[in-house]
N, C-alpha and C positions, 0 to 999 in steps of 0.2 A: 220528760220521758217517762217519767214514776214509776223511776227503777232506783235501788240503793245503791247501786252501783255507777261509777261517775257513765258517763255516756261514750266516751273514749274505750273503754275497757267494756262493751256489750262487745258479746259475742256477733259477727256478722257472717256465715254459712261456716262459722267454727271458729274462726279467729277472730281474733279483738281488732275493732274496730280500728285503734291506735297503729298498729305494726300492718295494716293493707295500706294506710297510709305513708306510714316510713318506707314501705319496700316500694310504694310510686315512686320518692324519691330519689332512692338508691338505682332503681333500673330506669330512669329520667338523667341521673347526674350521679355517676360512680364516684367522684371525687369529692364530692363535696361533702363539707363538716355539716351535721347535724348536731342541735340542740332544743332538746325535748322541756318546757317547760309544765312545772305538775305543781299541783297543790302540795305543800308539805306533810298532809297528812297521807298522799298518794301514793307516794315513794316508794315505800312498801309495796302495796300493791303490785307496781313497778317491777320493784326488781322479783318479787316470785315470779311474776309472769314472764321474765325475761333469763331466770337463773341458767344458768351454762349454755346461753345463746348469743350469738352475735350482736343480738339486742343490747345485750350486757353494756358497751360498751361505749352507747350514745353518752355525749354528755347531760347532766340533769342541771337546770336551773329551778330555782324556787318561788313560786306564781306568788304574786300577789292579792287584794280585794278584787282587784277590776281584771279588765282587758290591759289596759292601760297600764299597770301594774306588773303585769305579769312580762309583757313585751318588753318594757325596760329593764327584767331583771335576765330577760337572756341577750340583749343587747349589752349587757356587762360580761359575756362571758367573749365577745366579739372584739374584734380588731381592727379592720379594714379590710377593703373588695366589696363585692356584691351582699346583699342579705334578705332574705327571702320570706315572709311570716306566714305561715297558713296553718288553718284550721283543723286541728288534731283527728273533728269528724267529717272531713271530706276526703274520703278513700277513694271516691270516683273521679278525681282528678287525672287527668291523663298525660301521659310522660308531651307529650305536642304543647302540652300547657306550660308546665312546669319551665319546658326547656324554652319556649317564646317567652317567657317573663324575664327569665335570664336575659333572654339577645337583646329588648327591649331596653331592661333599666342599661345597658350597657352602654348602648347609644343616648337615652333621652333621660338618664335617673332616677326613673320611677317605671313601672309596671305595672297596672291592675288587670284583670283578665275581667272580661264581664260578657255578657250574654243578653240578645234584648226580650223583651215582654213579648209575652204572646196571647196577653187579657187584655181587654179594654180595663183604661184605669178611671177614675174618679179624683176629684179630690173634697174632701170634705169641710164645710163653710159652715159652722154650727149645726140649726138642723137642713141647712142645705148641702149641696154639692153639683159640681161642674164637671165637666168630662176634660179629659185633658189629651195631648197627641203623645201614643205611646212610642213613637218613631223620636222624639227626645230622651226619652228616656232608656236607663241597662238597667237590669242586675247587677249588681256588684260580688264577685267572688272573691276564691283567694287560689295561689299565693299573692300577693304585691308585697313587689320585689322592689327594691332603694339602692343608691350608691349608698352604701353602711355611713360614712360621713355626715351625710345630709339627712339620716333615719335621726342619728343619735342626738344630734343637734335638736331635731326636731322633740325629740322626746325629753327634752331638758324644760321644756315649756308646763307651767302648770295645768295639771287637769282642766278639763274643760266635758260638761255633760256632751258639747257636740261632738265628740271624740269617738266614734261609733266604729271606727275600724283605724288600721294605720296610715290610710290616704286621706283620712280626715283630718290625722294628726299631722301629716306630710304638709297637707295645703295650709294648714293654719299659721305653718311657719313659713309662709310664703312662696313654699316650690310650686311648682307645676306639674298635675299628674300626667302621665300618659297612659292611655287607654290600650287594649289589645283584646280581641275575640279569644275569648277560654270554652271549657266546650258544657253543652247545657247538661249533659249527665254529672258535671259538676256540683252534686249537689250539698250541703250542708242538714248533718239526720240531728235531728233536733227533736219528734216523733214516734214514735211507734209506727205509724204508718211510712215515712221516712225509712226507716229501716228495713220494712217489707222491701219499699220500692229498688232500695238498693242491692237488696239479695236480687233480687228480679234481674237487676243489671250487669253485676258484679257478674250472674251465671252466663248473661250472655258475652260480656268482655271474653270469658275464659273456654 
């Protein structure tokens, strides 16, 4: 992004990127516990931005190196029932998502929400490359949603580099993912350009 500021906490048509995400949540799923996990040096951050607001009173776990890291340390602050992981910069997730990832792990244990290609793909063979059929292939988003049982378990397993989201981690322990259509303004802002796109959107959502 090359910004000092984590990417979570940019401004998005006035507010932090972070809290358009939490309040998908909240108006997606009134009931349900949130758990915000942040780098230890963020916290701060955190709570200025949150002082005498509602915000206040998410609970905070403490990220670790990785992905990988960090997800296991708010799966310590859990229980049991459903559990949810998604990405602190996808604010354009839409409550139809949120709440299908729910109904999904409910029935089948797992939920990914994904979206398919809409480019011709490639794959590349040194200095060659094949074309491949984009009709096999999604996008992968988030949330993906777990029976919290089968998450934790899963996450007792040592790292592994192919561990590239929590359904990676799901499958390596043997479960079965299930799949569900999430919607493609789903995006993940990772960009500068990302972030225009989303003001773009976010004005026409509102």
């Amino acid at each position: 992004m090359g910004s000092e500021i984590p990417k979570q906490f940019l401004l998005l048509n006035g507010k932090a990127i972070i809290l358009h995400t939490i309040d998908k949540f909240k108006q997606a799923l009134p009931q349900a516990r949130l758990v915000l996990v942040l780098p230890k040096d963020e916290v701060q951050r955190w709570n200025n931005l949150t002082k005498e607001s509602p915000y206040a009173e998410i609970e905070i776990a403490i990220g670790g190196k990785s992905r990988f890291d960090s997800v296991k340390a708010g799966l310590e602050l859990i229980d049991e029932g459903l559990v949810a992981v998604h990405d602190a910069v996808r604010p354009l997730v839409s409550k139809k998502t949120i709440q299908n990832a729910f109904k999904t792990a409910a029935e089948k244990d797992s939920a990914i929400p994904v979206s398919p290609l809409k480019d011709s793909i490639r794959k590349v063979e040194g200095e060659n490359s094949k074309s491949l059929n984009r009709s096999e292939y999604v996008l992968v988003q988030t949330p993906q949603c777990f029976k919290f049982s089968l998450l934790k378990e899963a996450y007792n397993q040592e790292f592994s580099d192919s561990f590239t989201d929590d359904a990676s981690v799901f499958e390596a322990a043997g479960n079965a993912v299930a799949i569900f259509e999430g919607n493609t303004s789903n995006i993940k802002i990772t960009s500068p350009e990302d972030l225009k796109v989303a003001e773009v959107l976010l004005k026409s959502f509102n």
